[in-house]
C-alpha positions in Angstrom: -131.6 82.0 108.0 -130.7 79.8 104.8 -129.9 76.6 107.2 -133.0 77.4 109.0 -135.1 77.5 106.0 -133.7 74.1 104.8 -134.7 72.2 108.0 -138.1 72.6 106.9 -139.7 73.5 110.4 -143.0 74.9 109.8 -143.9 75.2 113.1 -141.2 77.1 114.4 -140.0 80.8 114.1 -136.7 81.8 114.0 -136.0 85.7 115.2 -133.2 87.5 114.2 -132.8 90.5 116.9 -130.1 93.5 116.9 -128.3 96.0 115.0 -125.5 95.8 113.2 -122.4 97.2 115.4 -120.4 98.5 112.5 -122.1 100.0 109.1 -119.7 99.6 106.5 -120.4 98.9 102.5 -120.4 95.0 103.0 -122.5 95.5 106.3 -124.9 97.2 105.1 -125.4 94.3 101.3 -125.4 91.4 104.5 -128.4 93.4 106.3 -130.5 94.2 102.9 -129.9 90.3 102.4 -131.3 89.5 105.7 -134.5 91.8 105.4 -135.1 89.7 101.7 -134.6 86.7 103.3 -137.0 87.2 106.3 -138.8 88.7 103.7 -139.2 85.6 101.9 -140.3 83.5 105.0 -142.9 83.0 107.0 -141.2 81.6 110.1 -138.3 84.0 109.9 -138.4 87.3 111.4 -136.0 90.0 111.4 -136.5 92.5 114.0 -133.2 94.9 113.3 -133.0 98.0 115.3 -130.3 98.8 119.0 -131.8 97.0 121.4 -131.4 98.0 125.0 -129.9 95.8 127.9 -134.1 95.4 129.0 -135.0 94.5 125.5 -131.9 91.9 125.2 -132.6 90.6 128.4 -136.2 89.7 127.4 -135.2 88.1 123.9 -133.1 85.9 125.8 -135.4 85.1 128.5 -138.1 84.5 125.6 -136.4 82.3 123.5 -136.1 79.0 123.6 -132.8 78.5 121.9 -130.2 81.5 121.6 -128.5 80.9 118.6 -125.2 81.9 117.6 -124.1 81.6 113.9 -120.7 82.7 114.2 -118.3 82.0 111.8 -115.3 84.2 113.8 -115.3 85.3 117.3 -112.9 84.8 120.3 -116.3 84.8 122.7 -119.8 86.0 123.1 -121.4 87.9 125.6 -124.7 86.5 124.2 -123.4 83.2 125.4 -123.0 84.5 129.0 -126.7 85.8 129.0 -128.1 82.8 127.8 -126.6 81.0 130.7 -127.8 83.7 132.9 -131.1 83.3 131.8 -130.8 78.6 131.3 -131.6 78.9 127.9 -129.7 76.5 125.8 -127.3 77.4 123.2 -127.1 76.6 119.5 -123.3 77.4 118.7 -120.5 77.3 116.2 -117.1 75.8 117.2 -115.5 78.8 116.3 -112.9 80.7 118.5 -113.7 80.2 122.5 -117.6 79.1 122.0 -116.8 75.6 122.8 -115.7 76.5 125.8 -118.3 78.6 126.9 -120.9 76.3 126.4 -123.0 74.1 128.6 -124.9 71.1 129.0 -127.8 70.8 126.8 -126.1 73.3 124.3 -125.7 72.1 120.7 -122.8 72.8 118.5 -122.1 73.2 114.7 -119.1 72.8 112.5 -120.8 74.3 109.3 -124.0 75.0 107.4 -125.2 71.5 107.0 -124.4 70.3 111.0 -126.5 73.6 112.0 -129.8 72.4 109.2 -129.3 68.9 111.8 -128.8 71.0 115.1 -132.2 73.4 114.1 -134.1 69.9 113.8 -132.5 68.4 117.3 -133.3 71.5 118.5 -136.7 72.1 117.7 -137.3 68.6 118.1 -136.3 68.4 121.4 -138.5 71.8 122.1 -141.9 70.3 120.4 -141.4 73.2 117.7 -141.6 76.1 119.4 -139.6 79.0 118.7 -136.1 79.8 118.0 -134.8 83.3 119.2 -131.2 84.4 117.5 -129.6 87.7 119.6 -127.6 89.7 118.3 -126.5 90.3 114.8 -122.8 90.9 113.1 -121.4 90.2 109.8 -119.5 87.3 111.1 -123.0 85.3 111.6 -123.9 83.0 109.4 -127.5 84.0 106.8 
C-alpha cells in the first residue's frame, strides 16, 4: 500500500482482497495497519474478509494486474489463477515467483522497483485499476 501510495496514481485503485490465513499477535498489528492505511487513501481499498473460490475467481478475473507483494514464499497459487484467468502479474523475486511468471508480468526486487513497476503498470493499463489477491503477513504494506 505504502509503494502504491508513493507512485502518485490518482487515477487508479489498488484492492487489497482476503483474510489473513493465520491470526496471531503480529498478524493481527499488520491487518489493523492495513485498515489505517486504506483508511488514509482514497485509491486504496481493503476489502478483508474469507473469500470463496467464486469470489477469488472474480477478483482475479476483474483486475487488471494481480499483485503479489511477497517478501517470502516458495510459490503462489494466486500466480497460477492469474494465468488461468491472462491477467498479468506484478511479482517479487522472492522464492519460485520468477519462475512462475509469464510474459507481460512485471517483477520487483524491493520497495522502490515495485513504486516503478505500479507506474509501468498502470501506465501500460491507461490507469485503470489494480486488484491485489490474497493477503499474508509476508506481503509487503
Amino acid at each position: 500500500m505504502r509503494a502504491f501510495e508513493k507512485a502518485s496514481l490518482t487515477k487508479t485503485q489498488l484492492y487489497v482482497v482476503g483474510s489473513l490465513r493465520l491470526e496471531y499477535h503480529d498478524t493481527i498489528e499488520y491487518l489493523a495497519e492495513l485498515h489505517s492505511l486504506a483508511q488514509a487513501s482514497a485509491n486504496v481499498h481493503l476489502q478483508e474478509h474469507f473469500l470463496t473460490d467464486e469470489e477469488f475467481d472474480t477478483w482475479i478475473a476483474a483486475s487488471d494486474w494481480v499483485v503479489l507483494p511477497y517478501r517470502e514464499i516458495w510459490s503462489s497459487s494466486v500466480a497460477a489463477r492469474a494465468r488461468l484467468f491472462h491477467r498479468p502479474a506484478i511479482l517479487s523475486t522472492v522464492g519460485g515467483l520468477p519462475e512462475q511468471g509469464a510474459d507481460g508480468d512485471l517483477f520487483f526486487d524491493d520497495d522502490e522497483e515495485l513504486v516503478q513497476v505500479f507506474r509501468r503498470a498502470t501506465e501500460a493499463q491507461n490507469e485503470q485499476s489494480i486488484s491485489v489477491a490474497g493477503m499474508s503477513r509476508a506481503e509487503s504494506a
